[in-house]
C-alpha positions as CSV (number, residue, x, y, z in Angstrom):
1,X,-55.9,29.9,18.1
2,X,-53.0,27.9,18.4
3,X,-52.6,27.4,22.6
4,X,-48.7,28.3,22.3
5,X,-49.6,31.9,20.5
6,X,-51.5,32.7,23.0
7,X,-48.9,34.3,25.4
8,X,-47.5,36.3,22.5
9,X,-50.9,37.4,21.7
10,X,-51.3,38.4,25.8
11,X,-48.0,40.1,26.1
12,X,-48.9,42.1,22.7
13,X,-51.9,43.4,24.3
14,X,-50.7,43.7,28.5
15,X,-48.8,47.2,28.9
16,X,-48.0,46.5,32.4
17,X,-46.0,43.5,31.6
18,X,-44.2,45.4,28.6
19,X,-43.4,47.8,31.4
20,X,-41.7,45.1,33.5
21,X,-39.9,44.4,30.2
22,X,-41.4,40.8,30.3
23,X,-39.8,38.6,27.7
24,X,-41.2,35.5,26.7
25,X,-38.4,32.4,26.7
26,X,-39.7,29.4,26.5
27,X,-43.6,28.1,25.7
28,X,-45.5,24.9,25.2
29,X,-48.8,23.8,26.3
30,X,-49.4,23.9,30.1
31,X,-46.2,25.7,30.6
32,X,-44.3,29.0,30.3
33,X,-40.8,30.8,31.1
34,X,-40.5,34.2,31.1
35,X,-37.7,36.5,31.8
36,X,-36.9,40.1,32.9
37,X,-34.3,42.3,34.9
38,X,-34.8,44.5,37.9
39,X,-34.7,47.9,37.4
40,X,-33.5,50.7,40.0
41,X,-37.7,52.3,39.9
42,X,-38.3,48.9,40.7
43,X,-36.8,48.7,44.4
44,X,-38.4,49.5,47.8
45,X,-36.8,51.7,50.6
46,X,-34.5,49.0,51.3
47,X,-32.9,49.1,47.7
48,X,-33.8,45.6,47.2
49,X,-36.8,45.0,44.9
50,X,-39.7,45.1,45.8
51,X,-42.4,41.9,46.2
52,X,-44.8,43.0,44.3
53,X,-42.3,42.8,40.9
54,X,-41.6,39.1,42.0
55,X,-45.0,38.3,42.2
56,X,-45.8,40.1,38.8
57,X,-43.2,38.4,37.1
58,X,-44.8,34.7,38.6
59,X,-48.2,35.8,38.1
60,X,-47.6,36.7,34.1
61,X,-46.1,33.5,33.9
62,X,-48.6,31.6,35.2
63,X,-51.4,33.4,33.5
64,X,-49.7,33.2,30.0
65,X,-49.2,29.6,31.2
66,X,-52.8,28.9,31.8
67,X,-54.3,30.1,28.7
68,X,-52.0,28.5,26.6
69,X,-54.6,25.6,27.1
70,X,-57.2,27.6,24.4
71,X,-60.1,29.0,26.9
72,X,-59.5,32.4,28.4
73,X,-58.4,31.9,32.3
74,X,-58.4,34.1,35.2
75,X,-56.7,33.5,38.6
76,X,-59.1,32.9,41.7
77,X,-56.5,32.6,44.1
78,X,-52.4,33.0,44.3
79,X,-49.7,33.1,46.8
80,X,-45.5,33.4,46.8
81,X,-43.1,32.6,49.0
82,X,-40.2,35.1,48.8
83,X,-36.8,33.2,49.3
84,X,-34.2,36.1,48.4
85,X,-33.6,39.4,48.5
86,X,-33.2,40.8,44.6
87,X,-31.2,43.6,43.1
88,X,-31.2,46.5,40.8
89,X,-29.6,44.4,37.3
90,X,-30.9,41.1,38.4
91,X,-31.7,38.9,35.4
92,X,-35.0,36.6,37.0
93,X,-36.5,33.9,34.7
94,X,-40.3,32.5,36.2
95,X,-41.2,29.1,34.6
96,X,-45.1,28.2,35.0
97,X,-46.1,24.4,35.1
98,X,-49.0,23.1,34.6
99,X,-49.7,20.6,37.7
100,X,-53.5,19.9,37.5
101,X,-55.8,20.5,34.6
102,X,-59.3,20.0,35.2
103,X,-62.7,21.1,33.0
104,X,-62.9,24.5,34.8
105,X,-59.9,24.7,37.4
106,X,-56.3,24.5,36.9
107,X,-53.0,24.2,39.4
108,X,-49.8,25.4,38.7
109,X,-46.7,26.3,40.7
110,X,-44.1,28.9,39.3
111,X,-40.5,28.6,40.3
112,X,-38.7,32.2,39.8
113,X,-34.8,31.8,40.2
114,X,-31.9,34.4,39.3
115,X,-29.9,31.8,37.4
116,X,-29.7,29.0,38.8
117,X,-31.0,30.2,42.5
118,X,-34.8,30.0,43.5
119,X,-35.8,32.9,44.9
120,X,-39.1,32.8,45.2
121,X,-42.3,30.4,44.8
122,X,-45.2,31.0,43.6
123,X,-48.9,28.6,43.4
124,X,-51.6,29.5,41.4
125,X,-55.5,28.5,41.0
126,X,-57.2,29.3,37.7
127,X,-60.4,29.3,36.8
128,X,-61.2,28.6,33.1
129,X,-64.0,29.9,31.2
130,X,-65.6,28.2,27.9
131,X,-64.9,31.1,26.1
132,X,-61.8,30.1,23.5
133,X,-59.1,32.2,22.2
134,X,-59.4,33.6,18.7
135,X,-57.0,34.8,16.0
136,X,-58.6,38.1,15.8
């Protein structure tokens, strides 16, 4: 399967993401931006949103990001770095780039920014399996 499907073929098939109202932007091998805006079911008590959609967002990306390589990918570890506080209507874009590739491991850091603005960052470890993607 060609590597830069992939996501497509991810985000066709992940109903938590279509939730989040994920929307693929931009995608080439090794890396992926994605795009979505915070909704108000999405904020904590302090009406700002909550980590965890951050972190979804980033995480999506860099999973999309990982696989676009041609073997499925899991992540073995992650973390994020929350800069700002987001808000109810806040467009966020996360761009995952491939920063090592090895035969079974790869690196990648994800910036997500509200335009211009980082507001969060994100680093994630992959694991990559010899099982390849298919059209199917």
């Amino acid at each position: 399967m060609e590597g830069t499907a992939i996501p497509y073929k991810m985000l066709s098939l992940d109903p938590f993401s279509q939730w989040l109202g994920i929307e693929i932007l931009e995608c080439e091998i090794g890396k992926c931006k994605l795009g979505m805006t915070v909704r108000p079911e999405m904020l904590n008590s302090m009406q700002k949103a909550h980590g965890g959609i951050t972190y979804s967002l980033a995480d999506t990306a860099f999973g999309f990001a990982v696989n676009t390589n041609g073997r499925f990918a899991v992540s073995i570890e992650t973390s994020i770095n929350h800069i700002e506080a987001l808000e109810a209507g806040d467009y966020i874009t996360a761009e995952a780039t491939l920063e090592s590739l090895k035969n079974k491991i790869g690196f990648y850091i994800v910036e997500i920014k509200k335009e211009n603005t980082l507001v969060a960052l994100f680093k994630g470890v992959a694991y990559r399996t010899g099982k390849e993607w298919e059209d199917n």
